[in-house]
BAFI-3210 file (N, C-alpha, C; in Angstrom, 3 decimals, decimal comma, padded with zeros to 6 digits):
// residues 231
n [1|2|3|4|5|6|7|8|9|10|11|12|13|14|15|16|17|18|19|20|21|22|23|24|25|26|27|28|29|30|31|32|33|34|35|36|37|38|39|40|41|42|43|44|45|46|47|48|49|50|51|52|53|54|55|56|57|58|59|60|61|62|63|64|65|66|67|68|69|70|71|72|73|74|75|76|77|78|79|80|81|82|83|84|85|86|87|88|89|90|91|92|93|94|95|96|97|98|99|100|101|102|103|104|105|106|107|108|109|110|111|112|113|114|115|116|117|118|119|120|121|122|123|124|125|126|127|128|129|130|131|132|133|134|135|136|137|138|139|140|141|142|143|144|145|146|147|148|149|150|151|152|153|154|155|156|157|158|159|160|161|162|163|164|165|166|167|168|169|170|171|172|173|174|175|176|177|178|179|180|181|182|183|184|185|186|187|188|189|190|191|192|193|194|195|196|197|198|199|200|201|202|203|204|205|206|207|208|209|210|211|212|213|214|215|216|217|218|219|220|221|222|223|224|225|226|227|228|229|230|231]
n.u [000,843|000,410|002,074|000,093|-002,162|-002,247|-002,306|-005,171|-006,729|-007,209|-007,996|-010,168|-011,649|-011,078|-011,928|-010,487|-009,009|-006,922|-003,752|-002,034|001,371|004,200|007,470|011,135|013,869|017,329|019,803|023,114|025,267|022,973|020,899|018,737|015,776|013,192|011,260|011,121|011,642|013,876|013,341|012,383|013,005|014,485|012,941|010,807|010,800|008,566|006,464|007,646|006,188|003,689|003,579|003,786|001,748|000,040|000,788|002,795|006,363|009,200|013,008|015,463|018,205|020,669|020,817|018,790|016,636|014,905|014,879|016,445|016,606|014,509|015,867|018,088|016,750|016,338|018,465|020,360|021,820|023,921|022,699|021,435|023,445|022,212|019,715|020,226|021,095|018,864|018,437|017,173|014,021|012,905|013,493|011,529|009,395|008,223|008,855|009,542|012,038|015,557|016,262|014,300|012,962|015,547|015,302|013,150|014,327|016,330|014,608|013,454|012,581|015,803|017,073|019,341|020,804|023,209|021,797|021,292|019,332|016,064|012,890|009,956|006,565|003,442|001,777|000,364|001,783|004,441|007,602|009,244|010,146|008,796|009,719|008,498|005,277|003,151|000,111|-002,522|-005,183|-008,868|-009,354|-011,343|-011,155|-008,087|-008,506|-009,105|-006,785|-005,684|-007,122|-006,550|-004,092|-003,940|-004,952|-004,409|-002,504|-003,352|-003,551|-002,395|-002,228|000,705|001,479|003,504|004,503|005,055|005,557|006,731|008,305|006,630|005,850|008,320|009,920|007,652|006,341|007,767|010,615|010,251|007,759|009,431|011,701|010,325|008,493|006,426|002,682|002,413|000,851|000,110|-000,741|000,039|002,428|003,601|005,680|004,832|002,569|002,620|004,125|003,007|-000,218|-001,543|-004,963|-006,516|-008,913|-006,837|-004,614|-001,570|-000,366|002,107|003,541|005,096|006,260|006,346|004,664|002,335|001,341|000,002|-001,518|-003,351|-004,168|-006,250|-007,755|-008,848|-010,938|-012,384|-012,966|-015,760|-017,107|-016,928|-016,509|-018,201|-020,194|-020,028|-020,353|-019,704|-018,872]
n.v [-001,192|002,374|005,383|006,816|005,855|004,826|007,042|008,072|006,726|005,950|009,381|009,272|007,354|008,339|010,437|012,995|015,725|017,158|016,444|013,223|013,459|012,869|011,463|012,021|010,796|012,060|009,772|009,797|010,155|009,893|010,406|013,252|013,154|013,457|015,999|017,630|020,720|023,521|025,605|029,145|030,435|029,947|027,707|026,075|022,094|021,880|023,577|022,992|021,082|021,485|023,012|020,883|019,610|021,145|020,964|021,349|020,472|019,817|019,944|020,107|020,974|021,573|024,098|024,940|024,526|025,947|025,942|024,726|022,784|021,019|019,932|018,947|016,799|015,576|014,215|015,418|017,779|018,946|018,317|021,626|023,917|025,081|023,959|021,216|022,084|022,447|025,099|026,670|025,640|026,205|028,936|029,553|029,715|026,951|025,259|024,694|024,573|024,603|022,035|020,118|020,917|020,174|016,952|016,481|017,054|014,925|012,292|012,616|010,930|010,711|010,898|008,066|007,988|009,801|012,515|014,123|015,822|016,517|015,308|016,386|016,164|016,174|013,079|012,098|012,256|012,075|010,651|009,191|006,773|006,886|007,533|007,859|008,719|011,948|012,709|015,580|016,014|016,375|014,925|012,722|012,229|011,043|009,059|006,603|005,518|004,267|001,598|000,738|000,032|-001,872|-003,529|-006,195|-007,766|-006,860|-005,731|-002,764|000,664|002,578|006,015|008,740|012,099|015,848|019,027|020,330|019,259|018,386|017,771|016,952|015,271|013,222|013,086|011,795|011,299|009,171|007,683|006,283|004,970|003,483|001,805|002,041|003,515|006,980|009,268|012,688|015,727|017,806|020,778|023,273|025,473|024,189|025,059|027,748|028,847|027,872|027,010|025,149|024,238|025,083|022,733|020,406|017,609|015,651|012,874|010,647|007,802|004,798|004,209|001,545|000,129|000,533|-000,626|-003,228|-001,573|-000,514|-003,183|-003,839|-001,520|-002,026|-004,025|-002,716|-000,717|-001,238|-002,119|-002,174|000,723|002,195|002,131|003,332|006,681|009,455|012,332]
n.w [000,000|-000,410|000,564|000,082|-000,529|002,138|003,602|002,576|003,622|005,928|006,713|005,751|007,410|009,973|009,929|009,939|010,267|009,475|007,334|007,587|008,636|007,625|009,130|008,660|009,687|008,886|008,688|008,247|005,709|004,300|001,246|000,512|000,364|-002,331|-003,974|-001,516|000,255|001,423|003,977|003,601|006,413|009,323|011,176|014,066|014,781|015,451|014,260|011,827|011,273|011,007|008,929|007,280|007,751|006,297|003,732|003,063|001,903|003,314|003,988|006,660|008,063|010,817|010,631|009,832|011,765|014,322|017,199|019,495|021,287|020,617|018,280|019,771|020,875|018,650|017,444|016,394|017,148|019,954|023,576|024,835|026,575|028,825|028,934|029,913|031,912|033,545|033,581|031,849|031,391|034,158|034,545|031,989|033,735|034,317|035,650|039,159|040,220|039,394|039,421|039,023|036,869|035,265|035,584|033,809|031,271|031,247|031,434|029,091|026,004|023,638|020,165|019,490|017,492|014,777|013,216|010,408|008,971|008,797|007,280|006,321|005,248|003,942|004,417|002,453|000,403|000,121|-000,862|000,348|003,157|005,960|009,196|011,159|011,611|012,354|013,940|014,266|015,422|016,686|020,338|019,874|017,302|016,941|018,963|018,017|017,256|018,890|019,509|016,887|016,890|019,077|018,059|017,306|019,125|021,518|025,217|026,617|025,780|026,606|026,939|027,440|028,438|028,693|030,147|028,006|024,515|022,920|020,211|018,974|020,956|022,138|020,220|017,627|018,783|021,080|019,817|018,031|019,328|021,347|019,415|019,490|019,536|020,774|022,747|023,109|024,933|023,751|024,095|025,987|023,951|021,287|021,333|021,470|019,481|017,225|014,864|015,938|017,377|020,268|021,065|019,872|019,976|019,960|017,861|017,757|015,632|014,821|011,971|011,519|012,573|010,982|008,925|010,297|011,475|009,699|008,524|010,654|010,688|008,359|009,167|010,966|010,364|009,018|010,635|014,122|014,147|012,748|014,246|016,880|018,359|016,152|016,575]
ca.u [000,000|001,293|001,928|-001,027|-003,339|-002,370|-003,097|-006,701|-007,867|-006,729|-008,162|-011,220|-011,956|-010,842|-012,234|-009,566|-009,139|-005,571|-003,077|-000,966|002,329|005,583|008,679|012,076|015,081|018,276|021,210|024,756|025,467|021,528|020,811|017,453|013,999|012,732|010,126|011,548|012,501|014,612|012,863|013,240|013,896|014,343|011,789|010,794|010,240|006,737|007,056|008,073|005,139|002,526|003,366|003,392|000,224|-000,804|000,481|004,089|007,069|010,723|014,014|016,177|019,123|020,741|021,354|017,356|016,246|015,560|014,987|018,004|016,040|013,601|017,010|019,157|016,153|015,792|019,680|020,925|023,007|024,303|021,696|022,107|023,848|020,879|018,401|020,913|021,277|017,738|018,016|015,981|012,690|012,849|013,601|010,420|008,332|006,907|009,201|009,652|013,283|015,855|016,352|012,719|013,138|016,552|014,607|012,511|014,925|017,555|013,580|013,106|013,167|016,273|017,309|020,534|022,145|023,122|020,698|021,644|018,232|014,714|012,322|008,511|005,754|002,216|002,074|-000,290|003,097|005,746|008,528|009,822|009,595|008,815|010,573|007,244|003,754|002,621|-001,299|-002,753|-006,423|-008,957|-009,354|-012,249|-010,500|-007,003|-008,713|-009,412|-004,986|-005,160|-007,686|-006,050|-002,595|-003,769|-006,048|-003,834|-001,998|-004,116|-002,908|-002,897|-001,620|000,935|001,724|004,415|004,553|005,861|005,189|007,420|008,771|005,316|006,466|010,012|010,445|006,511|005,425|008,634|011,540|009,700|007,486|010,525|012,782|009,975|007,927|004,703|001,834|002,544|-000,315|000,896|-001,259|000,674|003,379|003,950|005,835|004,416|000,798|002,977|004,288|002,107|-001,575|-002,477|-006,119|-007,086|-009,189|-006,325|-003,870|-000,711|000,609|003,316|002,942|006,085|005,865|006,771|002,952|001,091|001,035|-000,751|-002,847|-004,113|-005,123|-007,040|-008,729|-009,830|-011,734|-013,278|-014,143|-016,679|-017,853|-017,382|-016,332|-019,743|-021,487|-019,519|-020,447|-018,612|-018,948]
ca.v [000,000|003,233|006,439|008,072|005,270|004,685|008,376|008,666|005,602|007,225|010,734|009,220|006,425|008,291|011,659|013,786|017,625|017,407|015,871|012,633|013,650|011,702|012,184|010,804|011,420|011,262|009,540|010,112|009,605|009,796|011,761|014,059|012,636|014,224|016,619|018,601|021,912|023,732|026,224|029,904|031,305|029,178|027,278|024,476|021,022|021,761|024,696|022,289|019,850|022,340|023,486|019,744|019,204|022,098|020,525|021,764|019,115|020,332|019,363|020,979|020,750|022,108|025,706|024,977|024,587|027,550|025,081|024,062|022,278|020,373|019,591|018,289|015,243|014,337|013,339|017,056|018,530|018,382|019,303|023,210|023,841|025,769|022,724|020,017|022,340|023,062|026,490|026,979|025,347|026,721|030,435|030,223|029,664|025,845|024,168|025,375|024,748|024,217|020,401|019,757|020,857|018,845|016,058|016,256|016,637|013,521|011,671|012,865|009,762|011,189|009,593|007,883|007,999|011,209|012,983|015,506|016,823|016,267|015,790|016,217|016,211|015,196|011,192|011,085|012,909|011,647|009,987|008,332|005,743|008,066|007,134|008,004|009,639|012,437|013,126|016,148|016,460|016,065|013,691|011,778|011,807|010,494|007,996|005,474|005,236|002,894|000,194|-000,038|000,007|-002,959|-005,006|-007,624|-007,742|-006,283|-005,038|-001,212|001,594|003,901|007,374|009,599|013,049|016,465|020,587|020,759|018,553|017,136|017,493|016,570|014,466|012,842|012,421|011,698|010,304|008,188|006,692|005,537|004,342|002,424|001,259|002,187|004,747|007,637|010,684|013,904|016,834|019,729|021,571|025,180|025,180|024,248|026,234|029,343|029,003|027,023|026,860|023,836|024,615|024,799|021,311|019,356|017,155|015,116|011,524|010,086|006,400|004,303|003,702|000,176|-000,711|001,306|-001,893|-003,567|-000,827|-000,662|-004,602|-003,806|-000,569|-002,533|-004,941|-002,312|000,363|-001,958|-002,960|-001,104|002,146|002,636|001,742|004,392|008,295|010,153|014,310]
ca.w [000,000|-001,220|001,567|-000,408|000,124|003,728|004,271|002,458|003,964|007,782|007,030|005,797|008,395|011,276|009,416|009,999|009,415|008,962|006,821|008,555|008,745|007,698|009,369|008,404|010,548|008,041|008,948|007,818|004,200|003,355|000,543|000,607|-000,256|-003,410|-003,538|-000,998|-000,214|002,692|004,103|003,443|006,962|010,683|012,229|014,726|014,210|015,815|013,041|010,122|011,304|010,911|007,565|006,629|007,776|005,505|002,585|002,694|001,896|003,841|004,108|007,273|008,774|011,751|010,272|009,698|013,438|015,153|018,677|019,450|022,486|019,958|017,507|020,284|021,308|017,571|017,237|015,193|018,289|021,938|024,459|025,206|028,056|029,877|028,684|030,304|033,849|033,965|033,997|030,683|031,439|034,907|034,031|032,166|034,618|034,003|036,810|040,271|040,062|038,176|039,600|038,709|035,246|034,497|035,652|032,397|030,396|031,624|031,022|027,879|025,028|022,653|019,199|020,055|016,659|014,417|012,092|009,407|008,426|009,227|006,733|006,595|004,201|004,330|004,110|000,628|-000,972|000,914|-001,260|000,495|003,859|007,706|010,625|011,988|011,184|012,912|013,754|014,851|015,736|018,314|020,821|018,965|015,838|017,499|020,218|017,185|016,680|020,225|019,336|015,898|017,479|019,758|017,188|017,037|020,087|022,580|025,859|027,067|025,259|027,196|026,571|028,008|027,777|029,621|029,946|026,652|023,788|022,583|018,775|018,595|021,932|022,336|018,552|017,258|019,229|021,815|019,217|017,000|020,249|021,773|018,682|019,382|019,291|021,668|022,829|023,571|024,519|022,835|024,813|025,442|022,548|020,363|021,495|021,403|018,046|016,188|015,168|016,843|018,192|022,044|021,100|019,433|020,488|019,144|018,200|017,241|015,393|014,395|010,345|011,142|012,914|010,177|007,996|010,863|011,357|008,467|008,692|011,800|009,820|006,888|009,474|012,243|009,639|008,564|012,076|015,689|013,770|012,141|015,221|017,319|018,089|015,801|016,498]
c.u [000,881|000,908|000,488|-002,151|-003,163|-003,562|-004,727|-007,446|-008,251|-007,759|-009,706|-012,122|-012,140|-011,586|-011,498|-009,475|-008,069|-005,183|-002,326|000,314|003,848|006,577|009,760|013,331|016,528|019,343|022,252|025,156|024,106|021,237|019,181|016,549|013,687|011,455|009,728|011,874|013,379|013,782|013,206|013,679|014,015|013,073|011,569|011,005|008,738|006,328|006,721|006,775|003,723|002,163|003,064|002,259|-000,978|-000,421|002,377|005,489|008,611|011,580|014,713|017,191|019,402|020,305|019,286|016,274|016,095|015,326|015,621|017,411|015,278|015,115|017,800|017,985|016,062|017,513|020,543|021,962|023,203|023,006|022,478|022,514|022,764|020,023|018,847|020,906|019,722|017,379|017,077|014,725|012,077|012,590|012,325|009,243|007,764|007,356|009,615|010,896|013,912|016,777|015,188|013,060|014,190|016,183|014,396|013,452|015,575|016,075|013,287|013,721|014,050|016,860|018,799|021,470|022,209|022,587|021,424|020,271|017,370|014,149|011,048|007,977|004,418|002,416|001,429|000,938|003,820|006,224|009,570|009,634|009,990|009,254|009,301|006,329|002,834|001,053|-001,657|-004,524|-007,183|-009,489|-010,256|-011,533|-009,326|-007,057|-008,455|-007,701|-005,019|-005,882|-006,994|-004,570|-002,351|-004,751|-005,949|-003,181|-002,576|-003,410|-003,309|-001,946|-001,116|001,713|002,637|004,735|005,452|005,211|005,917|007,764|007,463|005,770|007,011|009,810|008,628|005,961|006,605|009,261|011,120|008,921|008,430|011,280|012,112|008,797|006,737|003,804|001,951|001,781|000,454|-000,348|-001,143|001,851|003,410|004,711|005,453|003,064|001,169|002,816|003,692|000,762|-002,528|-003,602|-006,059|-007,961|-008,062|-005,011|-002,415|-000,913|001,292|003,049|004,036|005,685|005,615|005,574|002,039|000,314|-000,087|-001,634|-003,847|-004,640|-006,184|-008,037|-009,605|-011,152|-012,913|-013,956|-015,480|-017,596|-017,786|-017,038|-017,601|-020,805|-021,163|-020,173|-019,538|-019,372|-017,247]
c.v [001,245|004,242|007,230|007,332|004,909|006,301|008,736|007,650|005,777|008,125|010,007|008,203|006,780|009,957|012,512|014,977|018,052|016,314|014,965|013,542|012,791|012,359|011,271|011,696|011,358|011,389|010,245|009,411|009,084|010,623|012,206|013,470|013,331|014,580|017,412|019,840|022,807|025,213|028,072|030,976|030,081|028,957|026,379|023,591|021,174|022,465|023,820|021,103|020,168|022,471|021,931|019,433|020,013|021,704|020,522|020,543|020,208|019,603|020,390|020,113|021,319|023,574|026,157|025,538|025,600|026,976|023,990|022,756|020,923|019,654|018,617|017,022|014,867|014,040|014,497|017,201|018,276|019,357|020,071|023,053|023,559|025,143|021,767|020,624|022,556|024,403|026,828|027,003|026,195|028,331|030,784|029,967|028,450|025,210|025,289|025,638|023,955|022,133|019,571|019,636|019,649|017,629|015,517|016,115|015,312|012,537|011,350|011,595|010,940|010,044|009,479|007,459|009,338|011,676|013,842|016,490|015,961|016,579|015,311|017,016|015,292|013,762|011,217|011,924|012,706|010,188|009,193|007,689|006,534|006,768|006,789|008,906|010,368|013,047|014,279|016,262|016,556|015,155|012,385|010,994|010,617|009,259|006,705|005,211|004,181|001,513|-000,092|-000,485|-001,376|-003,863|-006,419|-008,131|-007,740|-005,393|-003,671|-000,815|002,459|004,981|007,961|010,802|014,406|017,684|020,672|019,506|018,085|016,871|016,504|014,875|013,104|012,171|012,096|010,645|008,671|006,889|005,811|004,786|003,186|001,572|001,388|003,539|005,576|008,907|011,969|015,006|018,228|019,685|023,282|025,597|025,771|024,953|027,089|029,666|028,454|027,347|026,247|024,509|024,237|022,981|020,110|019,019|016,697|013,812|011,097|008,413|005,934|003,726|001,950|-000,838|-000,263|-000,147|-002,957|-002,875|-000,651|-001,716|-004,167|-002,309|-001,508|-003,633|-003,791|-000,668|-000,039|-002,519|-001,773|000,146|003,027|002,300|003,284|005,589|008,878|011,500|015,068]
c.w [000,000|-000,047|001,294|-000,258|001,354|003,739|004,070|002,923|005,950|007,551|006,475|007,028|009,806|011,525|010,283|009,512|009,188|008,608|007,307|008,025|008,529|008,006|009,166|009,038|009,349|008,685|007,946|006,691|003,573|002,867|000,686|-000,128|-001,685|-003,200|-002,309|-000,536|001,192|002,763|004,097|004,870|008,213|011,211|013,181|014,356|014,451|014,743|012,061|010,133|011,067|009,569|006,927|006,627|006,449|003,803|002,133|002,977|002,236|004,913|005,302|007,673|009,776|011,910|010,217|011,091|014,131|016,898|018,594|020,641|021,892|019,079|018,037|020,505|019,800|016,859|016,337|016,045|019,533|022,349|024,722|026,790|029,358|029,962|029,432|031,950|034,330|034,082|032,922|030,840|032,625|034,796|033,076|032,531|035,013|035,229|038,135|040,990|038,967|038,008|038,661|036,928|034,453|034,776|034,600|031,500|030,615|031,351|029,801|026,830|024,102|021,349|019,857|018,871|016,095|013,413|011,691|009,553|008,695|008,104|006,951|005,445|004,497|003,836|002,630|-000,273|-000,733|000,039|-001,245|002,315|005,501|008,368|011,443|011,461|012,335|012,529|014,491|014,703|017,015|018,953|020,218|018,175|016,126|018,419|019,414|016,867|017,940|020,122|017,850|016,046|017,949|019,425|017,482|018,632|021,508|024,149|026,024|026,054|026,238|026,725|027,847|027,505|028,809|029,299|027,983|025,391|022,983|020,850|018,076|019,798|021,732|021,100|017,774|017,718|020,430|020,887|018,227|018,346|020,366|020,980|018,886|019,948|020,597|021,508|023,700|023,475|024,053|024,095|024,971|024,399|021,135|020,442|021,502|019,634|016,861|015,951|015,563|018,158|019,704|021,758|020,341|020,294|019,339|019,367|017,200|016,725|014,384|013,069|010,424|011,818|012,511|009,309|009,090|011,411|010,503|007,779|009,633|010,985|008,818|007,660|010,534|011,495|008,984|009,672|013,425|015,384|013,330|013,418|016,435|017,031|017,422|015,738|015,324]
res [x|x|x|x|x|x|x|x|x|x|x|x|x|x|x|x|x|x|x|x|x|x|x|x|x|x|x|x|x|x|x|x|x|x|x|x|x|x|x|x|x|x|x|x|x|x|x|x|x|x|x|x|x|x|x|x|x|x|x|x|x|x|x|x|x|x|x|x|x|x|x|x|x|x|x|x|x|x|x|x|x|x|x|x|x|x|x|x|x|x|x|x|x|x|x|x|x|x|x|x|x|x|x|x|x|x|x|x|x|x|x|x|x|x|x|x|x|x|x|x|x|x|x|x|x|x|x|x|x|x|x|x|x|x|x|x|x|x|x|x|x|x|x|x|x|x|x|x|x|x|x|x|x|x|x|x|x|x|x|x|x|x|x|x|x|x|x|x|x|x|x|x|x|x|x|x|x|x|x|x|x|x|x|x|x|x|x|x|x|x|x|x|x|x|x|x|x|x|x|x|x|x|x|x|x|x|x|x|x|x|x|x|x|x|x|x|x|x|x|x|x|x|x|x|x|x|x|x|x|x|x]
***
């Protein structure tokens, strides 16, 4: 199944008001996706995940990044000093010191090999194979990613999240480390700089249990999905 029919069979099933999201971390000596483009001034990753959603396909690198904080958990750079002592998070305002804060970070899932560039592009145009697929909507829409997650398998779904990172660290690196679907309710962050609505959320969903998601879709969109409230 082709990124473009994963995605319209998602956005229609789960009716979705945004675009999935593909993200691909690139290693060292990987050349750039096609269909690409580098963006023309600094932005997030929460930033670069937005515009994807909107339709927009980009290539960054470090020089790209304008959160050095978001950069250093997806495998780009060294954590910043001030992010590693705690004084960052602390200083603005979210932790009560700056122990508390470095807490989160030393928590925080990071990639543990080295990325060049980050790229993202909505999934029905995406050329090539995400690390991971980011969703943004709201809770309704997003609830239906945990029973298809655990079709086969069953079990609980758990989520880990924090005041910050939900993007980069939450929809990203956690779901690629530990292989499976991770919920994030935004971050300050990304609700500063972004347009992610007061009702939406995030998640993160490892490329490599879409293929079995998308078994478990083809059987429950036909059955307890149509029986379900959908608002």
């Amino acid at each position: 199944m082709s990124n473009r029919d994963i995605a319209e069979r998602l956005k229609s099933a789960l009716m979705l008001r945004h675009e999935p999201v593909a993200v691909r971390l690139l290693r060292e000596g990987e050349g750039p996706p096609a269909g690409l483009r580098r963006p023309e001034k600094q932005m997030s990753h929460c930033q670069s995940v937005m515009a994807a959603r909107n339709g927009e396909g980009l290539l960054l690198s470090i020089d790209d990044h304008s959160c050095r904080n978001g950069a250093s958990a997806l495998g780009m750079c060294a954590v910043p000093e001030k992010t590693a002592s705690g004084d960052f998070y602390h200083s603005a305002g979210m932790f009560g010191s700056a122990e508390a804060s470095k807490r989160m970070v030393e928590q925080r899932s990071e990639i543990p090999f080295k990325v060049t560039h980050t790229a993202v592009a909505p999934l029905k145009d995406a050329e090539f194979e995400p690390d991971v697929v980011v969703f943004t909507d709201i809770p309704e829409r997003l609830y239906w990613l945990i029973p298809l997650s655990l079709y086969h398998e069953g079990g609980r779904a758990d989520s880990n999240t924090a005041p910050y990172n939900a993007a980069c660290v939450d929809s990203v690196a956690r779901p690629l480390n530990e292989g499976t679907l991770n919920l994030s309710l935004g971050c300050f962050g990304c609700r500063k700089r972004t347009e992610l609505a007061a009702d939406e959320m995030l998640a993160g969903v490892p490329y490599s249990i879409i293929p079995s998601m998308m078994e478990a879709l083809a059987e429950m969109s036909e059955g307890v999905m149509g029986k379900a409230k959908r608002d």
